[in-house]
C-alpha positions in Angstrom: 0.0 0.0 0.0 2.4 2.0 1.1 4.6 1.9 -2.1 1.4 2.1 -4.0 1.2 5.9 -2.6 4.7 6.8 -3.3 5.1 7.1 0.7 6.9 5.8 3.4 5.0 2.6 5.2 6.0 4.3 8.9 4.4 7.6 7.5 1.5 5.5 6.6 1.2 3.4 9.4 1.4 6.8 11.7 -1.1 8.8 9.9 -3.7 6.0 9.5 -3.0 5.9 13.5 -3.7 9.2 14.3 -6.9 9.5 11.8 -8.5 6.6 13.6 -7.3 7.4 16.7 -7.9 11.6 16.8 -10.3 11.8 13.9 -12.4 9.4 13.2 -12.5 8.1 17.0 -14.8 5.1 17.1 -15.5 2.3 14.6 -19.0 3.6 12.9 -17.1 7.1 12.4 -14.2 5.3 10.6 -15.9 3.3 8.5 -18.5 6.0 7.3 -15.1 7.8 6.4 -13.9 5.1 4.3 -17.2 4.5 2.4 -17.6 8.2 1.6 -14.7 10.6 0.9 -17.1 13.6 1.8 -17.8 12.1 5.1 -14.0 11.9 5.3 -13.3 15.8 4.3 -16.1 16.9 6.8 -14.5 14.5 9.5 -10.9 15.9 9.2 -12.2 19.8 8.5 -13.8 19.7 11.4 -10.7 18.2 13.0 -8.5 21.4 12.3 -11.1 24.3 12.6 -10.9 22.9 16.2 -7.7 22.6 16.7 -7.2 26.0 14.8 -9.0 27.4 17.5 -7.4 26.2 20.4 -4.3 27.3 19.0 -5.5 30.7 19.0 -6.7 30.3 22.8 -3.7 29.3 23.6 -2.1 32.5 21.9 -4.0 35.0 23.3 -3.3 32.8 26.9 0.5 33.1 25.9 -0.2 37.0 24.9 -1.6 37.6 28.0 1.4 35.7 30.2 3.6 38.0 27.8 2.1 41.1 28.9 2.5 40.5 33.2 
């Protein structure tokens, strides 16, 4: 599979890791992902806006620290 991609099989084996584990999260989730690629996009979008903004909580937190 991995060769198949053009990537590296630890690569692989790490990022289909972390989807299941931090993105898809249980079994129904993961395999709704696999049988529909839109169901996959709005799984890992909604991933990142999250994470997007806990980053920027955590910048304004750091900001803030900054500024005592």
């Amino acid at each position: 599979m991995a060769s198949d991609a053009q990537c590296c099989a630890l690569s692989l084996n790490a990022g289909a890791w972390y989807f299941g584990a931090e993105i898809a999260t249980t079994d129904r989730r993961l395999k709704d992902c696999l049988k529909d690629v839109g169901e996959l996009k709005k799984k890992m979008e909604e991933f990142l806006d999250l994470r997007q903004r806990e980053t920027k909580k955590l910048s304004e937190v750091f900001d803030k620290i900054n500024n005592i």
